[in-house]
LONU-818916 format. One record per residue (C-alpha): residue number from 1; residue in one letter; x, y, z. Coordinates in Angstrom, 2 decimals, decimal comma, padded with zeros to 5 digits, m for minus. Layout:
N
{resi:NUM | resn:A | x:X | y:Y | z:Z} .
...
***
This chain:
331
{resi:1 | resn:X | x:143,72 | y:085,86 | z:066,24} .
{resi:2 | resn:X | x:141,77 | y:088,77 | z:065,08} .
{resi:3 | resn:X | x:141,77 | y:089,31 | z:061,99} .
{resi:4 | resn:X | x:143,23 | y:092,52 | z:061,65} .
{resi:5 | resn:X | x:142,09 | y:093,77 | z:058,04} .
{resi:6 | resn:X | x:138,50 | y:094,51 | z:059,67} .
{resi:7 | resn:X | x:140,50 | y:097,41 | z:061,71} .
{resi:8 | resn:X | x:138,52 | y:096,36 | z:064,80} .
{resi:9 | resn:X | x:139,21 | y:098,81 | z:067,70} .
{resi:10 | resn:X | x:142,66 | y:098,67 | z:069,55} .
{resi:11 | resn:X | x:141,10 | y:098,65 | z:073,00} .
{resi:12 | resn:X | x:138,56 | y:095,73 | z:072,02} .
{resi:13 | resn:X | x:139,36 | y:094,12 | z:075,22} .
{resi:14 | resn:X | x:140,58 | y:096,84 | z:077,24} .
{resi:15 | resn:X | x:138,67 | y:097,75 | z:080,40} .
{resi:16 | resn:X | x:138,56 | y:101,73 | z:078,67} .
{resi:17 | resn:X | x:137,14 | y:100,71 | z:075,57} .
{resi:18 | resn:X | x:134,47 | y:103,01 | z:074,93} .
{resi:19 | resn:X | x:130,56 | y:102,27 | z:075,70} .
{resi:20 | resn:X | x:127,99 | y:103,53 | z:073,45} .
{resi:21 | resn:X | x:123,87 | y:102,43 | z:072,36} .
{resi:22 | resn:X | x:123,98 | y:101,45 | z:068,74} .
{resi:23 | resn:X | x:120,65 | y:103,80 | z:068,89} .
{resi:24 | resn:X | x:122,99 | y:106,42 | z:069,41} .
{resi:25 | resn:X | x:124,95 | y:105,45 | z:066,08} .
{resi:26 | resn:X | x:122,00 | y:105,66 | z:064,14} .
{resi:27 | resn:X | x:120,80 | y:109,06 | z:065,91} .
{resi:28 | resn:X | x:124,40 | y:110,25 | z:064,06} .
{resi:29 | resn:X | x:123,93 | y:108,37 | z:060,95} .
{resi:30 | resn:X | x:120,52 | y:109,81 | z:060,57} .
{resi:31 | resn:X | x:121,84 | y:113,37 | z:060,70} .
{resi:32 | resn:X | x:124,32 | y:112,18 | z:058,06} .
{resi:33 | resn:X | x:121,90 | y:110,84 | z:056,02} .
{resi:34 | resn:X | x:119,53 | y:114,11 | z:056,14} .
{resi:35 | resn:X | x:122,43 | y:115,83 | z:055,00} .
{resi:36 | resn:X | x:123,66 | y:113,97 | z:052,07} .
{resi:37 | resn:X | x:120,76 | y:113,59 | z:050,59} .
{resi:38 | resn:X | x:117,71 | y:116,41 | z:051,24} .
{resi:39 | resn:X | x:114,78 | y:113,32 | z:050,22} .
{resi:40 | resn:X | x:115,50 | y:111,57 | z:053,54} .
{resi:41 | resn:X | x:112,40 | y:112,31 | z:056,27} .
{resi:42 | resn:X | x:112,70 | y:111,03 | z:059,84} .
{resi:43 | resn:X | x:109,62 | y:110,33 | z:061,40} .
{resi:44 | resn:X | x:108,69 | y:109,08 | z:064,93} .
{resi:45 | resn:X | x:105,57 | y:107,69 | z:067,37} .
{resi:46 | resn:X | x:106,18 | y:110,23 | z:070,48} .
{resi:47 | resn:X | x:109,85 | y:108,99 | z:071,38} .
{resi:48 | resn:X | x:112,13 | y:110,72 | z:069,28} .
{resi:49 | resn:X | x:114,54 | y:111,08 | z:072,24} .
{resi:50 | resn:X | x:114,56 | y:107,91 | z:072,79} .
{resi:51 | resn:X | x:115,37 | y:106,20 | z:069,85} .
{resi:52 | resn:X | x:116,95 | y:109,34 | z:069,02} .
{resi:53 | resn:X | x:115,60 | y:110,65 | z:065,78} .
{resi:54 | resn:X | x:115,24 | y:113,85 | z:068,22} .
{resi:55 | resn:X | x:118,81 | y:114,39 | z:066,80} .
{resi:56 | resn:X | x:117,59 | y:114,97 | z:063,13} .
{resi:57 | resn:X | x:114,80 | y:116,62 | z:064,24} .
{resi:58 | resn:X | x:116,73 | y:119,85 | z:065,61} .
{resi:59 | resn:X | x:118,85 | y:119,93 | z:062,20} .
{resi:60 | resn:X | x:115,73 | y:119,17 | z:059,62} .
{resi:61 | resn:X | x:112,55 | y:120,32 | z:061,78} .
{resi:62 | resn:X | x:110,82 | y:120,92 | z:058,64} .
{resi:63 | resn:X | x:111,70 | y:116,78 | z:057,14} .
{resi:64 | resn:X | x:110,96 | y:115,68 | z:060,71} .
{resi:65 | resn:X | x:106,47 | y:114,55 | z:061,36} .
{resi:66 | resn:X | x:105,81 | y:113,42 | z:064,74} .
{resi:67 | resn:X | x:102,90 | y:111,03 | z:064,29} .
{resi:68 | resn:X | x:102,01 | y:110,43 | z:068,01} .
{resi:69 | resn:X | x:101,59 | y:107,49 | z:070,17} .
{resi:70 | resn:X | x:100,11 | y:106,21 | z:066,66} .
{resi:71 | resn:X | x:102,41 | y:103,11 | z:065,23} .
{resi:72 | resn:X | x:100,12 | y:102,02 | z:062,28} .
{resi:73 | resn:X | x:099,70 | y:105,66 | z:061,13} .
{resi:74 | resn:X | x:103,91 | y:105,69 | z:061,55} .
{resi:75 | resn:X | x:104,57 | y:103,31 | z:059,08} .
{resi:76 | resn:X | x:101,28 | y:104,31 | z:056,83} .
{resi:77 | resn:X | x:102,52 | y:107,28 | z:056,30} .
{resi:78 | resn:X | x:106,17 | y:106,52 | z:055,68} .
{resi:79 | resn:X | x:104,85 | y:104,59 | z:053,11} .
{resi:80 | resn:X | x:102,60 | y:107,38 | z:051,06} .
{resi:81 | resn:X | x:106,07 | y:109,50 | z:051,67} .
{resi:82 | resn:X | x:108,26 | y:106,78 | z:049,86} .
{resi:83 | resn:X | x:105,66 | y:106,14 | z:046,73} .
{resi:84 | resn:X | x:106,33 | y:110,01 | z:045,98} .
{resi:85 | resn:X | x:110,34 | y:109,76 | z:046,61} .
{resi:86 | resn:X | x:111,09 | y:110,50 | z:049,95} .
{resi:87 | resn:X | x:113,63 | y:108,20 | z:051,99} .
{resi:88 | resn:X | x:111,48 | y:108,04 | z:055,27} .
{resi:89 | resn:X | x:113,22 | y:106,40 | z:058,75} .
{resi:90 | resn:X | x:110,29 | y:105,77 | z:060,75} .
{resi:91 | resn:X | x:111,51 | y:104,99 | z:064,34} .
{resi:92 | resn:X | x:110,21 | y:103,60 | z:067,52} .
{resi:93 | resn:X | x:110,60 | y:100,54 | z:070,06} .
{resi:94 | resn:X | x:110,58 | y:097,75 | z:068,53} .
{resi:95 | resn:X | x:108,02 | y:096,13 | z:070,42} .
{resi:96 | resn:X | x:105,08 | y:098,78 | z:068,65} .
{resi:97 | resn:X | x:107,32 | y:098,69 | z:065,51} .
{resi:98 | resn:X | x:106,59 | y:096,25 | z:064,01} .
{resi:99 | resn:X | x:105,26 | y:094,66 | z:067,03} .
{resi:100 | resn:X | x:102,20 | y:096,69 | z:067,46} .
{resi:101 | resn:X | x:101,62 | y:097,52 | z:063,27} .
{resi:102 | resn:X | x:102,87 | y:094,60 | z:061,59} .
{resi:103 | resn:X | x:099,63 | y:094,15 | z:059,49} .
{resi:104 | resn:X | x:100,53 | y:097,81 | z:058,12} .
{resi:105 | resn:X | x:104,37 | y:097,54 | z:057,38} .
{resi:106 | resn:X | x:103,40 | y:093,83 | z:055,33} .
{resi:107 | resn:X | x:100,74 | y:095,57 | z:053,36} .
{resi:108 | resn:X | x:101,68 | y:099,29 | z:052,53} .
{resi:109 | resn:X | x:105,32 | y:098,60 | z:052,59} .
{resi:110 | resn:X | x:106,62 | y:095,06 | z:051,66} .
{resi:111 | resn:X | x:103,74 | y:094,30 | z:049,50} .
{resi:112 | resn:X | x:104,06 | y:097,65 | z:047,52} .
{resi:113 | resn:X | x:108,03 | y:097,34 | z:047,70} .
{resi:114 | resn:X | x:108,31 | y:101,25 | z:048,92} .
{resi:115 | resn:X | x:111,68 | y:101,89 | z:050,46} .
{resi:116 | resn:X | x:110,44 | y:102,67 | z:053,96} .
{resi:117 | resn:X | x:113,39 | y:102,15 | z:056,51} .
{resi:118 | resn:X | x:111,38 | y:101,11 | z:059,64} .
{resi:119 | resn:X | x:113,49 | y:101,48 | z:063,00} .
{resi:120 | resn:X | x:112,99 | y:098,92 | z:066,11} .
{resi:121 | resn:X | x:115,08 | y:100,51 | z:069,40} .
{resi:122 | resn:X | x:115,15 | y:099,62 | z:072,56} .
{resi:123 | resn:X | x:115,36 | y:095,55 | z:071,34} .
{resi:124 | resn:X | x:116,20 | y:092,65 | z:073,33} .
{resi:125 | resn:X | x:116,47 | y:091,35 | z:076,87} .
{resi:126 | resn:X | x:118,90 | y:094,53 | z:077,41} .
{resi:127 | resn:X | x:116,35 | y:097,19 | z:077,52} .
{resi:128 | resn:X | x:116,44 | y:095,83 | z:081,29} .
{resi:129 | resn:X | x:114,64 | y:097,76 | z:083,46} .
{resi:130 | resn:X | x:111,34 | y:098,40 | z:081,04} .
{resi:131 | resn:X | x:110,52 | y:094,77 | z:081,35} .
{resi:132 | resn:X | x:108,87 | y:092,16 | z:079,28} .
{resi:133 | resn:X | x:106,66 | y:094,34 | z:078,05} .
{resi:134 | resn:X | x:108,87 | y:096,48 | z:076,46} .
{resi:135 | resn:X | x:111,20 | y:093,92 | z:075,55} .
{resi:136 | resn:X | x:110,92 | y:092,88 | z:071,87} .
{resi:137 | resn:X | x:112,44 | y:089,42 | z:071,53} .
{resi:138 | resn:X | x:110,33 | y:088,21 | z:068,49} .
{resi:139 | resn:X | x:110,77 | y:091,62 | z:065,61} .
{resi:140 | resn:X | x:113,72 | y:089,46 | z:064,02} .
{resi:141 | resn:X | x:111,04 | y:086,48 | z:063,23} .
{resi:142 | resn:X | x:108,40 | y:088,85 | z:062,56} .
{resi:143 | resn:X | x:110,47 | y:091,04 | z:059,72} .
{resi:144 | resn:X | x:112,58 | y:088,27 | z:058,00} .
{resi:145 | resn:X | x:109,41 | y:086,64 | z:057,33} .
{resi:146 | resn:X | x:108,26 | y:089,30 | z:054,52} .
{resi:147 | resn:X | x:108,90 | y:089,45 | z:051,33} .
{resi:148 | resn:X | x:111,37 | y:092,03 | z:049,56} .
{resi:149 | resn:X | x:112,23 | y:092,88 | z:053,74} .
{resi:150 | resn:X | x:116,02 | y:093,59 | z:054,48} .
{resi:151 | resn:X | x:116,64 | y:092,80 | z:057,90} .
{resi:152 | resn:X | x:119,73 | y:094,72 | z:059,68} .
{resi:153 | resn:X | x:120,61 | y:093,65 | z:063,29} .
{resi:154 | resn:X | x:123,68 | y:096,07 | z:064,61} .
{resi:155 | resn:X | x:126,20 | y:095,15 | z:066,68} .
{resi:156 | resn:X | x:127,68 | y:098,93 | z:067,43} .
{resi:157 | resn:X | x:127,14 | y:102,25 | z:067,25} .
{resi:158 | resn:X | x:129,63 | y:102,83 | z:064,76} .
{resi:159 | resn:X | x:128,27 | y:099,76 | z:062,65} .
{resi:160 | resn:X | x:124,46 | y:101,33 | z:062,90} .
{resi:161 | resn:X | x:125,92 | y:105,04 | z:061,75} .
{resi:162 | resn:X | x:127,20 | y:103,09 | z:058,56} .
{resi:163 | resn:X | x:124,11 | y:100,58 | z:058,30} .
{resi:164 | resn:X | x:121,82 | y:103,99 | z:058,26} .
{resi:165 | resn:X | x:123,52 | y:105,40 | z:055,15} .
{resi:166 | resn:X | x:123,65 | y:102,09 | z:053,17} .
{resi:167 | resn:X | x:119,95 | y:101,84 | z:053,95} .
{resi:168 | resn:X | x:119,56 | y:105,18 | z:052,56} .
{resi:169 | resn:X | x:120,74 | y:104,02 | z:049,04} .
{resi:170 | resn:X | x:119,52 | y:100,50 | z:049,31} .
{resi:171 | resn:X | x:116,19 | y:101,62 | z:047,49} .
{resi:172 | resn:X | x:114,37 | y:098,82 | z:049,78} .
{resi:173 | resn:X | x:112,10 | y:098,09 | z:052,60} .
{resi:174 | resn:X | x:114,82 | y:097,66 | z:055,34} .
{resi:175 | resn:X | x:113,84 | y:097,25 | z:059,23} .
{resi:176 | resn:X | x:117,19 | y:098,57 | z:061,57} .
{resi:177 | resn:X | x:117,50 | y:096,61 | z:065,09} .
{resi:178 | resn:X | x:118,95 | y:098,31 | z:067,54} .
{resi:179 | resn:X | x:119,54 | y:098,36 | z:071,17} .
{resi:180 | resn:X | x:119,22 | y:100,76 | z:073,99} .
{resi:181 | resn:X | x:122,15 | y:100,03 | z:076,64} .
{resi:182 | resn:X | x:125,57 | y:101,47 | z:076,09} .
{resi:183 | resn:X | x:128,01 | y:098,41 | z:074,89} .
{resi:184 | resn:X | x:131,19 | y:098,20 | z:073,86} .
{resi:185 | resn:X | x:132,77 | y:100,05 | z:070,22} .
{resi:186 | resn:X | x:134,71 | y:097,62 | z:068,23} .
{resi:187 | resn:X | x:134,37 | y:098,57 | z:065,41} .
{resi:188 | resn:X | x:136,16 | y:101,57 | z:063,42} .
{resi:189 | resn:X | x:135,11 | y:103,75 | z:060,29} .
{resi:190 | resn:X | x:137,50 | y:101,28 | z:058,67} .
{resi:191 | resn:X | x:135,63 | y:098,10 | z:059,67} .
{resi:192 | resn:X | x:134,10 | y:096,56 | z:056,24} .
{resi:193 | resn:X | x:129,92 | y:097,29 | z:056,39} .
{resi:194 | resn:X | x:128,04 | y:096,23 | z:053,77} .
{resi:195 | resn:X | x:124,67 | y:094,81 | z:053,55} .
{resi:196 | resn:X | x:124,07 | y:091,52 | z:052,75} .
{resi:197 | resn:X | x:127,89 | y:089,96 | z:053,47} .
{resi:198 | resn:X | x:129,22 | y:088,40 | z:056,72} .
{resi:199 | resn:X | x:132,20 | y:089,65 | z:057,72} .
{resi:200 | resn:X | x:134,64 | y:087,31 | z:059,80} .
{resi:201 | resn:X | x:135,42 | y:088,80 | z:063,34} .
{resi:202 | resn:X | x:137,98 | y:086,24 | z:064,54} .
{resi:203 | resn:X | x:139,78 | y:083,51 | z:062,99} .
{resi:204 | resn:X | x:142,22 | y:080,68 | z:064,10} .
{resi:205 | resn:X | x:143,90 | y:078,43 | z:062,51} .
{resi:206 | resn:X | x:142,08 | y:075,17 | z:062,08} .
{resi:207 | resn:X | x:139,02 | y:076,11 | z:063,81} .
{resi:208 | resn:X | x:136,73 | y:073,63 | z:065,45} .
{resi:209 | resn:X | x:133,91 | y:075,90 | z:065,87} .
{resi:210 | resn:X | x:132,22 | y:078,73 | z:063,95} .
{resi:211 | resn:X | x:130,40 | y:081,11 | z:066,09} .
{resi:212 | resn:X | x:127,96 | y:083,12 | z:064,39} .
{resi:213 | resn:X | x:126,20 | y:086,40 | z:066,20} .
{resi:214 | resn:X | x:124,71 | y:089,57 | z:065,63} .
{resi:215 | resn:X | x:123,89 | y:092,69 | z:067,62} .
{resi:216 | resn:X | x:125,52 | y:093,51 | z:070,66} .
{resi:217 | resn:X | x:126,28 | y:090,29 | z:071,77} .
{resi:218 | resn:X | x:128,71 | y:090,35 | z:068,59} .
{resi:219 | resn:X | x:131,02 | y:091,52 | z:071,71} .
{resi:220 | resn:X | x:130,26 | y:088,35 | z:074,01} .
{resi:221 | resn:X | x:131,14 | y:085,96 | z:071,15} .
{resi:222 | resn:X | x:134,72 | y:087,60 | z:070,68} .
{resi:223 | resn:X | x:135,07 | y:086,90 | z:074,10} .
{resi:224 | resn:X | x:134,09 | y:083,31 | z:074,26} .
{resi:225 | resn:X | x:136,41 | y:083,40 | z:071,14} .
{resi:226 | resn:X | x:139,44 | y:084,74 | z:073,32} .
{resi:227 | resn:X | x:138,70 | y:082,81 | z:076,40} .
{resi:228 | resn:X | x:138,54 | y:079,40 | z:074,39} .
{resi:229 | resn:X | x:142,11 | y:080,04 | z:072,53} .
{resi:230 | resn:X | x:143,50 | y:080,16 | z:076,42} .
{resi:231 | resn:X | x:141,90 | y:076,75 | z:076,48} .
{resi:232 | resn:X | x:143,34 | y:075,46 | z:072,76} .
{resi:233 | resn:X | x:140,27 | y:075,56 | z:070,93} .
{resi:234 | resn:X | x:140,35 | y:077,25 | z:068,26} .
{resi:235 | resn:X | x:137,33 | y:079,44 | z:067,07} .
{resi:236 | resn:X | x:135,92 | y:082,07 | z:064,30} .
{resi:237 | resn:X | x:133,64 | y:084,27 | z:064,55} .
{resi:238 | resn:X | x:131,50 | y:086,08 | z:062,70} .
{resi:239 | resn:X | x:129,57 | y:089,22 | z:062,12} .
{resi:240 | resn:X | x:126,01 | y:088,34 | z:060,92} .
{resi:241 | resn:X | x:124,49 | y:092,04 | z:060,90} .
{resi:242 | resn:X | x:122,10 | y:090,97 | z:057,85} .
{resi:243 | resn:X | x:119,49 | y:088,50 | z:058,72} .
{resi:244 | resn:X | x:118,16 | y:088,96 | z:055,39} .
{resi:245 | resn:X | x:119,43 | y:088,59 | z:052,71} .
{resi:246 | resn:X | x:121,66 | y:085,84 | z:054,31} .
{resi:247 | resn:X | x:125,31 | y:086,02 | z:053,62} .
{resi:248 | resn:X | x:124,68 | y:082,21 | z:052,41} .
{resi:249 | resn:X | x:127,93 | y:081,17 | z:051,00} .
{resi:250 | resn:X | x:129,66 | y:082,57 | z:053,98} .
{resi:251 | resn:X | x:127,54 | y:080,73 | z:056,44} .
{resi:252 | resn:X | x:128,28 | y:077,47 | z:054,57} .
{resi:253 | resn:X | x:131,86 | y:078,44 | z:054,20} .
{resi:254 | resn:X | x:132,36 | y:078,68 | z:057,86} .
{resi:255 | resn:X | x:130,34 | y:075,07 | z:058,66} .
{resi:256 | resn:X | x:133,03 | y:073,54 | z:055,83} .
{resi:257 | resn:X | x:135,43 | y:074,69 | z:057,59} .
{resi:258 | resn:X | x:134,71 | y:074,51 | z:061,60} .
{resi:259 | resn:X | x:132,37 | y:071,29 | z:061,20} .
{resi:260 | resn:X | x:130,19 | y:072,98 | z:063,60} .
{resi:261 | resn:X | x:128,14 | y:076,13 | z:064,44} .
{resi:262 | resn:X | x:127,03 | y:077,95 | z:066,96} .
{resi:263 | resn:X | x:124,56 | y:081,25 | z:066,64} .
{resi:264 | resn:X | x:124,26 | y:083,77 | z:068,96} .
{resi:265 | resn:X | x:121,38 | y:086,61 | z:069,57} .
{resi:266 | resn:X | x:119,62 | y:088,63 | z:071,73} .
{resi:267 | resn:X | x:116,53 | y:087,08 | z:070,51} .
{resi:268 | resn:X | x:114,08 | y:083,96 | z:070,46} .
{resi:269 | resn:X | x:115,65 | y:081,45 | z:069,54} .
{resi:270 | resn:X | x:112,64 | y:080,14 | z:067,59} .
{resi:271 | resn:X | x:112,42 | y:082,60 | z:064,22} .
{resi:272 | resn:X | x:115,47 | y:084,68 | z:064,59} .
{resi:273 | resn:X | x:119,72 | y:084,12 | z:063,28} .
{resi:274 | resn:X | x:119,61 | y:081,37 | z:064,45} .
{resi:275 | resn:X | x:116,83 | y:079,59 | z:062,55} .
{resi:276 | resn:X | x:117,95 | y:081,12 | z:059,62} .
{resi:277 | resn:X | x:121,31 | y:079,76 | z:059,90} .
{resi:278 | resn:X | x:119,55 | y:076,15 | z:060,28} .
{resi:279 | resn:X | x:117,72 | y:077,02 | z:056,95} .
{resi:280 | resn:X | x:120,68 | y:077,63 | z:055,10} .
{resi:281 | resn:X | x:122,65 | y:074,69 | z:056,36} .
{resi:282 | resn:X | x:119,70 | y:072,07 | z:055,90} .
{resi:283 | resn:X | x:119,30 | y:072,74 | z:052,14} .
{resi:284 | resn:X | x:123,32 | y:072,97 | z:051,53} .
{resi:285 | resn:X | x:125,27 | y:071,25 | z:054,00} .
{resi:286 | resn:X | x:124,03 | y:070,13 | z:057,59} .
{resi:287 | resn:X | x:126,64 | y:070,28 | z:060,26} .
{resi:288 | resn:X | x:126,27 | y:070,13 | z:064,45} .
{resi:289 | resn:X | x:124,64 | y:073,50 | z:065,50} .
{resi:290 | resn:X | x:123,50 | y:075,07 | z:069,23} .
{resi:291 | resn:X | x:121,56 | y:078,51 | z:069,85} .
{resi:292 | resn:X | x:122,80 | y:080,56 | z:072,53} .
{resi:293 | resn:X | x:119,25 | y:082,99 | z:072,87} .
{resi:294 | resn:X | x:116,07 | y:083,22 | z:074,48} .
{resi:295 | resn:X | x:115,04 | y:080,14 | z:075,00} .
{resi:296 | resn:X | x:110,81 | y:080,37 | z:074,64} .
{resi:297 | resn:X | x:110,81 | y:082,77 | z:077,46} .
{resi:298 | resn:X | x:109,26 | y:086,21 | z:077,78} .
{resi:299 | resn:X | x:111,99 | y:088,78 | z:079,90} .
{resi:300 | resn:X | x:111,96 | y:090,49 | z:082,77} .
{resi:301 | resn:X | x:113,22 | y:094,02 | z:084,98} .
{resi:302 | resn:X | x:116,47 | y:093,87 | z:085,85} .
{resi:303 | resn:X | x:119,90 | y:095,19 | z:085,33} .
{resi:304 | resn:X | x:121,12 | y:094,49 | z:081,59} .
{resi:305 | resn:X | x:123,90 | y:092,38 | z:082,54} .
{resi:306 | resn:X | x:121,87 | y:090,86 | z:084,92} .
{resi:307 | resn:X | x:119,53 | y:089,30 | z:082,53} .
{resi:308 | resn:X | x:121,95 | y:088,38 | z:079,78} .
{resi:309 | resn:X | x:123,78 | y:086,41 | z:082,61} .
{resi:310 | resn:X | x:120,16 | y:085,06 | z:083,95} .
{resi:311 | resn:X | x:118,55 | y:084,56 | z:079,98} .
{resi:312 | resn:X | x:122,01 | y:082,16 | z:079,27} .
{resi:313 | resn:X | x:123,77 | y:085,06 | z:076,85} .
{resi:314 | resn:X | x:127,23 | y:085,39 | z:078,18} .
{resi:315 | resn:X | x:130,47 | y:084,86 | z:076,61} .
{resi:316 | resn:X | x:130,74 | y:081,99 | z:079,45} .
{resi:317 | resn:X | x:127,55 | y:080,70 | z:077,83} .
{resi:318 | resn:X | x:128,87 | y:080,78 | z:074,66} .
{resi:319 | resn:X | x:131,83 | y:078,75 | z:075,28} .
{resi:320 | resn:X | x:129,57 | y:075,68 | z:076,70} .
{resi:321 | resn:X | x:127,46 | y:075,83 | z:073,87} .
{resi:322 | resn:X | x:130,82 | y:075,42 | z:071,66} .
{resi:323 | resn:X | x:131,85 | y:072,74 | z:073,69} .
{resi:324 | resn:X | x:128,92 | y:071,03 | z:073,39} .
{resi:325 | resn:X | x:128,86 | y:071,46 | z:069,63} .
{resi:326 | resn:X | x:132,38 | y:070,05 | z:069,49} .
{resi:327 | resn:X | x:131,62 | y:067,14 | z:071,29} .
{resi:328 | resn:X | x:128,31 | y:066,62 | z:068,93} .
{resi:329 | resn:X | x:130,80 | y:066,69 | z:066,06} .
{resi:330 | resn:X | x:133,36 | y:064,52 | z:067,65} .
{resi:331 | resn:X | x:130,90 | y:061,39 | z:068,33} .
***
């Protein structure tokens, strides 16, 4: 059953349940933040509508520097703006950030600890239609690798409006994932956010699998959840939103109790939740484990749905990889 402390939205599996981009949330959130607290700066690299800082920018014009199609002067910048105080968001796809200026957020951010929140949109195989170019499948690796980096990977819009403000007060280098294609709300104001703890999503009694995913596809793994109680097995899931600093003691909770894990993402496999899942279990307590992700692939065009089917990320996926887990555990 779902647990139903999290207040997790009535309609979760109603056809009408509303669709939104967690970009969107943090669009919101952003304006929230601005307003609560007058050091926060937005900045962008010539797509503030699209990862929708544009939204801050019309309420705070003068807290709001457009930098250009100009990713390592983005993050450069930020980072001047946070050794003198400010809060800067500094937002664009994640494939230029940090794909393209990696070399600058490691050295003028992590390495001087400045609390710089750096923004990756339009992540994942569900940016669809812009292509492999544009689709940013290795930032999780490429972030959770720093030092002092927090590492936030959203699995609503509701969930990003809250991860925005906690960011603001976190005092840290923190990098936001987010996505560009409307999904599904789940999540309430009510629903517990807070970084650095795993929240459990779904729970049944005696469960023989623990299924552990972030972002967006947060909403497939409920599924698989539902579908496999019609089918007797019973399941949790859970709501990794930080990568890093790993929930650690819930992760090896959940393996004591299911015997087996799977992780899902929207992701490489190779760098991302799930690898640092495996890290956690192999230093405290090894169990069975599959990856439902990317599997060493680069994307492609297509219709979002179309290529989480086609890239193995549905909730139908999901449930084979648990029953392969199970089976793993049983022998």
């Amino acid at each position: 059953m779902i647990n139903k402390k999290l207040n997790l939205s009535p309609k979760i599996f109603k056809r009408d349940i509303e669709m939104k981009a967690t970009r969107d949330g943090f669009g919101e959130g952003l304006v929230e933040a601005g307003r609560n607290n007058e050091k926060v700066v937005g900045l962008s690299a010539d797509l503030s509508d699209s990862v929708r800082v544009s939204l801050f920018k019309k309420e705070f014009p003068e807290r709001y520097i457009e930098v250009g199609v100009a990713e390592q002067a983005l993050v450069t910048i930020a980072s001047g703006m946070a050794a003198y105080g400010k809060i800067p968001f500094a937002a664009s796809y994640a494939i230029f950030s940090p794909g393209r200026n990696w070399e600058q957020i490691r050295t003028t951010i992590a390495f001087n600890n400045v609390p710089v929140k750096i923004v990756g949109g339009h992540a994942g195989i569900t940016v669809g239609p812009d292509g492999a170019t544009h689709q940013a499948l290795e930032d999780i690796a490429l972030m959770r690798v720093l030092p002092r980096m927090v590492v936030l990977s959203l699995s609503d819009a509701v969930e990003s409006k809250k991860a925005v403000l906690a960011a603001m007060d976190n005092g840290k280098p923190t990098y936001l994932r987010l996505s560009r294609t409307d999904s599904p709300v789940f999540t309430t104001e009510k629903t517990p956010f807070e970084i650095g703890k795993a929240e459990i999503y779904w729970e049944s009694r005696d469960p023989k699998v623990a299924i552990i995913a972030t972002g967006p596809l947060l909403y497939e793994a409920l599924n698989a959840a539902r579908k496999l109680s019609k089918s007797k097995i019973n399941s949790l899931v859970i709501n990794c939103h930080t990568i890093k600093p790993m929930d650690e003691q819930a992760i090896i909770k959940a393996a004591k109790i299911a015997g087996a894990i799977v992780t899902v993402e929207d992701h490489q496999m190779t760098g991302g939740l799930g690898s640092a899942i495996a890290e956690v279990l192999a230093k405290n307590f090894p169990v069975p484990m599959e990856f439902v992700g990317v599997n060493d692939q680069y994307g492609e065009s297509g219709n979002p749905r179309e290529l989480i089917k086609k890239f193995g990320l549905t909730s139908e996926d999901i449930i084979s990889a648990s029953k392969r887990v199970i089976r793993r555990k049983n022998n």
